[in-house]
N, C-alpha and C positions, 0 to 999 in steps of 0.2 A: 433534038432532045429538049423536051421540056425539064427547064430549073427551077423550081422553088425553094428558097431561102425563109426562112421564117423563125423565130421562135417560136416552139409548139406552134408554129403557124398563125398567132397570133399578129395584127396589123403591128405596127411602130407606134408606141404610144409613147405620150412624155410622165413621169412622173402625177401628175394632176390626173390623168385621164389613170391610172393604174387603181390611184386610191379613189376614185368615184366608181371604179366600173362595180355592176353587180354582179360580175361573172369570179367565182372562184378557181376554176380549172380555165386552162387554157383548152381553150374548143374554135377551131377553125374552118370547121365544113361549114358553117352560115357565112362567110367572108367570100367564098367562091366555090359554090359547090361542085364544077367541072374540074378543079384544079386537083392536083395529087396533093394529100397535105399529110402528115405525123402527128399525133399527140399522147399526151401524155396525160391523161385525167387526174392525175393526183398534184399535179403542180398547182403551185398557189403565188400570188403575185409577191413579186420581189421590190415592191415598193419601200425604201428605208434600206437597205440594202445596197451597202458600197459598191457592188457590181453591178447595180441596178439601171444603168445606162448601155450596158455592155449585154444584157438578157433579160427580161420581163417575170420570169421565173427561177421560182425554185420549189424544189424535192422534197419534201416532208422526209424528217429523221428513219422514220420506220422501214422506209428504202434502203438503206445507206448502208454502208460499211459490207459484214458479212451478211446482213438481211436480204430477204428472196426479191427477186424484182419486179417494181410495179405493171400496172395496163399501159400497155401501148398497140394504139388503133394507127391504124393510116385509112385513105379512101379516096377516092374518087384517080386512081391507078388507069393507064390508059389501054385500050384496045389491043390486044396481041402481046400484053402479059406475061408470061409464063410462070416467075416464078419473083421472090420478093428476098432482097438481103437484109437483115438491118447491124449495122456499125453504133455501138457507144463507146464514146471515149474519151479523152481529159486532155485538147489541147495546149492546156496553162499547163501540163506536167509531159512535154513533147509529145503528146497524142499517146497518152498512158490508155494501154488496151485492158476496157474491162468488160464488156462482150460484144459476140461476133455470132451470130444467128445466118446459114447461108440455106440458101435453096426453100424455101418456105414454098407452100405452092401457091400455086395460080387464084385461088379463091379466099384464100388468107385473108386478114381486114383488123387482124395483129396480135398480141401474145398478150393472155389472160397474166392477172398478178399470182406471183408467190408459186410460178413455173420454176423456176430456174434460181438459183444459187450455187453456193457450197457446202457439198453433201447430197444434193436434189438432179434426179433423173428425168428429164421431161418427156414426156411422150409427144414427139414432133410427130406431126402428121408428114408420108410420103420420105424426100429422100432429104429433109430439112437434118441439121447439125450445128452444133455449135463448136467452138473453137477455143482454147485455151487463153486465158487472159492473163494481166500481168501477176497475175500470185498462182498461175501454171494448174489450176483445175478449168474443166472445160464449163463455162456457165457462167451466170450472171455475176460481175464483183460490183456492189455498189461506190456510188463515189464517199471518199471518204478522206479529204486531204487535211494536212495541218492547220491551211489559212483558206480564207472562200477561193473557190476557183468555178469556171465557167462551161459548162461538158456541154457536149453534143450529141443529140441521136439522131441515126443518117438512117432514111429505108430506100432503097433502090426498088423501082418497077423492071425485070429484068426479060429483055427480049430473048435469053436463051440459060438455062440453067447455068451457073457457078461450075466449078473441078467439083470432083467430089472428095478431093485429096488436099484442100486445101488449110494450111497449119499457122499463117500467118495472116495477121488483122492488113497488113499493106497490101497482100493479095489479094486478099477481099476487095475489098477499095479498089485496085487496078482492076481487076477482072468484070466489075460492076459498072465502071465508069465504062469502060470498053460496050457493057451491053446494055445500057441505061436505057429504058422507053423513058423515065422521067423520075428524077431524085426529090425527097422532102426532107427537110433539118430542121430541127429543134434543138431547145436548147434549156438549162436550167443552172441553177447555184445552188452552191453546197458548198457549206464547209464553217468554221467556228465565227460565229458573228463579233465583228470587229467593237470595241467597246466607244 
């Protein structure tokens, strides 16, 4: 099973290389184009940024709280495929579930912005679903904490569909790592900027 770890897929920079780069979004298919990678086009460097050691990025406001959720691409997914999960959620707040997308299919390459919140019915393509998060409607909750915290988006390349009955963000996760062809993480901050 191939693992990539990344923010937004993004290399390891240090602080100095954030504030020089001319790149605004995190984009990682130029770093390794055979590799599986995630990203998130709306993120912008987290340079100045108390958590800025700990994730490279973060989320513009317009994302956040109960607003619809941004673009997320993944690509370069390996051979024999079938179908794509993707996990966001808020390790600093014990893996606070705030969406859970399963079964997506085979040709996927990620979820347009302003799909999915609360209130909003997405039209998945095939036998794709989403899964209740922690404020109990099914769809996207943006991050939205008291003090900055550090979230993660996980997409799974899956060598055989998901349950279709599936109600909890941990089963995801179990069920995914079980059928993994190859996982990619990303990462971002949010949350009130420390004075």
């Amino acid at each position: 099973m191939l693992l990539l770890l990344a923010c937004a897929g993004a290399p390891d920079l240090d602080s100095s290389d954030l504030e020089s780069s001319d790149t605004d979004t995190a984009d990682t298919a130029d770093s390794d184009p055979g590799a599986f990678v995630v990203t998130v086009p709306a993120l912008t460097s987290s340079a100045g940024n108390p958590l800025a050691d700990e994730c490279a990025w973060e989320l513009p406001a317009v994302y956040e709280c109960t607003n619809p959720n941004p673009e997320v691409r993944w690509s370069g997914a390996p051979e024999g495929t079938v179908a794509f999960a993707l996990v966001f959620d808020d390790p600093d707040a014990g893996d606070y579930d705030h969406w859970a997308v399963v079964n997506l299919p085979a040709d996927a390459t990620g979820i347009d912005a302003g799909l999915s919140g609360e209130g909003l019915t997405p039209d998945l393509a095939g036998d794709a679903y989403q899964l209740d998060n922690g404020f109990g409607f099914a769809g996207y909750l943006g991050s939205c904490p008291p003090a900055p915290h550090v979230y993660r988006w996980r997409v799974w390349a899956l060598s055989a569909a998901l349950d279709a009955d599936l109600s909890r963000f941990s089963q995801v996760e179990n069920q995914a790592e079980e059928r993994a062809l190859a996982t990619a993480e990303a990462c971002h901050i949010y949350g009130p900027k420390t004075k």
